[in-house]
N, C-alpha and C positions, 0 to 999 in steps of 0.2 A: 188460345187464339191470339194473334199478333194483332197491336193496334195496326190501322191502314196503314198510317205513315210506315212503321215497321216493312211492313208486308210491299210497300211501295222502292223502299230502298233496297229490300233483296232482291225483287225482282228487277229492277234498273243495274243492280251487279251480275246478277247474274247473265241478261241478258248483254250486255256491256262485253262479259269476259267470255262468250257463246260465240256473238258475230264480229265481233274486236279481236281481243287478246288479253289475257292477265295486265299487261303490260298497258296497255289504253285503259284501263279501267285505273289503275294507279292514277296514270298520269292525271286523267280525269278526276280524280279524286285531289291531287295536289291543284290541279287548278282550281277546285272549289275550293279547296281550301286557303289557299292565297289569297282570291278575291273575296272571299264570304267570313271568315276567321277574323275577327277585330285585332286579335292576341298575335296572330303571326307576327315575326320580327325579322331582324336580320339574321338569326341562329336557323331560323326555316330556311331561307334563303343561301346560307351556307353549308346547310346539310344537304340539299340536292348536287345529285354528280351533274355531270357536262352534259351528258345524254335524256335526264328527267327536265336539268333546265330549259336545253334547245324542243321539249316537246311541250313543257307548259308554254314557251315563249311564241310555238306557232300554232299557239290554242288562241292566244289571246291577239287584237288587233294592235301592229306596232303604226309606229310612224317615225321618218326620219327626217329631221329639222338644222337647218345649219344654225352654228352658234352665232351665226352674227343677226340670225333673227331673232334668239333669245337675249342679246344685250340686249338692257332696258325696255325688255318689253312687257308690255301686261298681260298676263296669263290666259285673261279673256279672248284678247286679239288673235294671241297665240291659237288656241283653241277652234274660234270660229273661221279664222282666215289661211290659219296653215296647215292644219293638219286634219279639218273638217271632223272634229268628234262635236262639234255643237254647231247645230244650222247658223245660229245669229249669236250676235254677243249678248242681247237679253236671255238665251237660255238658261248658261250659265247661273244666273239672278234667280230665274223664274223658278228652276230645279234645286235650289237652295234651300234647305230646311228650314222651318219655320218663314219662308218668305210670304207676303203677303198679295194677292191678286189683286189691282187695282181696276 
């Protein structure tokens, strides 16, 4: 008998490649893999063709920022005021590993 997790993963492929396509199920697969994968490098990154990049790229949320609000800016500001991936610039801080709640 398959541990759950096992048995959780082939059916999330199979179902995947059922009502998707072989194709969306990869893709989906490189996208976990990019985001979740500590190890990935730039060698993943240049093993994908032009077609797996443009489908992991409209899996994941982009944003487009001009350079002249990246001079000198802090990464924080950035974040909460341009391109809304963090409500406030305490998020940031607060979602920080080992940070402490006051």
């Amino acid at each position: 008998m398959l541990p759950i997790t096992t048995g959780k993963k082939v059916l999330a492929e199979e179902m995947t490649r059922r009502i998707h396509s072989d194709e969306a199920f990869e893709a989906a697969m490189q996208v976990s893999e990019l985001l979740f994968n500590p190890k990935v490098n730039m060698d993943f990154l240049k093993s994908l063709t032009t077609d797996q990049f443009d489908t992991i790229s409209g899996e994941l949320p982009s944003f487009s920022i001009s350079k002249s609000v990246l001079e000198g800016a802090v990464i924080v500001d950035v974040l909460a005021e341009h391109v809304s991936i963090c409500a406030s610039k305490s998020e940031p801080k607060a979602t920080k590993p080992g940070h402490q709640h006051q």
